[in-house]
C-alpha positions in Angstrom: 0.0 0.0 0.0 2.8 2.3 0.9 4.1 1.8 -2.5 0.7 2.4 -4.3 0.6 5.8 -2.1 4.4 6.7 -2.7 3.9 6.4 -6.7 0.7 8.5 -6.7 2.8 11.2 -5.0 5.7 11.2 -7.7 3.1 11.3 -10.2 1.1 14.0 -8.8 4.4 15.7 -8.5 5.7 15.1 -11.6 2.4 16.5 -13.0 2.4 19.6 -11.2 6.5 20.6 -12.5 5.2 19.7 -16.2 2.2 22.4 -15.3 4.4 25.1 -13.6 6.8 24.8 -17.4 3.7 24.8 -19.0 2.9 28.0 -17.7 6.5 29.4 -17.1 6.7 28.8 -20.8 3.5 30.7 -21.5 4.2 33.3 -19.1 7.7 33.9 -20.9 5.7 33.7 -24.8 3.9 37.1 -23.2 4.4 40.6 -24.2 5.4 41.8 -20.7 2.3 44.3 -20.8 -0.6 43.6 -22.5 -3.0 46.5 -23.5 -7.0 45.7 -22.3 -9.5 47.7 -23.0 -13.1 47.6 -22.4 -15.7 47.2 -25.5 -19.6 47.7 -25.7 -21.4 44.5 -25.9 -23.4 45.9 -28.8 -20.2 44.7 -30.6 -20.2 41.5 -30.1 -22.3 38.9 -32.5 -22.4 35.5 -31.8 -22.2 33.7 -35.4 -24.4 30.4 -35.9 -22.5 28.0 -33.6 -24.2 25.9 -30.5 -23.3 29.2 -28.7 -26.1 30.8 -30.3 -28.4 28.0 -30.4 -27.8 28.0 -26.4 -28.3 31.9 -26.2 -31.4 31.5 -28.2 -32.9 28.6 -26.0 -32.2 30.7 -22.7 -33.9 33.9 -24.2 -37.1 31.5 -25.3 -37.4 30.3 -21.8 -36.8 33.8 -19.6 -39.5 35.3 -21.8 -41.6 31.5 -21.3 -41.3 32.2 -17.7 -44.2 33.7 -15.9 -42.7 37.0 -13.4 -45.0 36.6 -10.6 -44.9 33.1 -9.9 -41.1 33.3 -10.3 -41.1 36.0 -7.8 -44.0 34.2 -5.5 -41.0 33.0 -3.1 -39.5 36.2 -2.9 -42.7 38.1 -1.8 -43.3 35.2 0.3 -40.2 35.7 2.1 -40.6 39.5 2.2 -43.7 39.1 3.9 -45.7 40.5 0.7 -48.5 38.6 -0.7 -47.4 36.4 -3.5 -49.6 37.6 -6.6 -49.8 33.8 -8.1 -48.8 30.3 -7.3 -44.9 29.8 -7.2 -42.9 27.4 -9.4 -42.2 24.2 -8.2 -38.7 23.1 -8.4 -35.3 25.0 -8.9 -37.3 28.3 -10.2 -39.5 28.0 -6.8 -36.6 28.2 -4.6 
């Protein structure tokens, strides 16, 4: 067992100083400052690609989604009256 334990440590080990070159080696690849800048959304377009399928599906379901028995809970907890039945499920908690 010893054994078993003492080989998982020299390849965990081993693992970890091929990650630190990996990164040394990206780190060095660098310019040593590299210019960010911040950009409207507005400029960004998401191409046909399962990204925009997915971005799609989630705009389809937010506008699916019924606000006052999303926010039932909420009211609920703020001691309002809920104005409909909540959801069951993840959206009811």
């Amino acid at each position: 067992m010893r054994k078993i334990v003492n080989a998982i440590a020299l390849v965990a080990v081993m693992l970890v100083a091929a990650q630190n070159d990996t990164v040394f080696a990206a780190r060095q690849a660098l310019p040593s400052r590299v210019k960010v800048e911040a950009f409207p959304g507005s400029d960004v377009e998401l191409l046909p690609s399962p990204f925009l399928d997915a971005q799609n599906k989630n705009s389809e379901y937010l506008l699916s989604v019924e606000p006052d028995r999303l926010l039932a809970r909420i009211r609920q907890n703020a001691g309002l009256e809920p104005k409909a039945n909540r959801y069951e499920g993840w959206e009811g908690q």
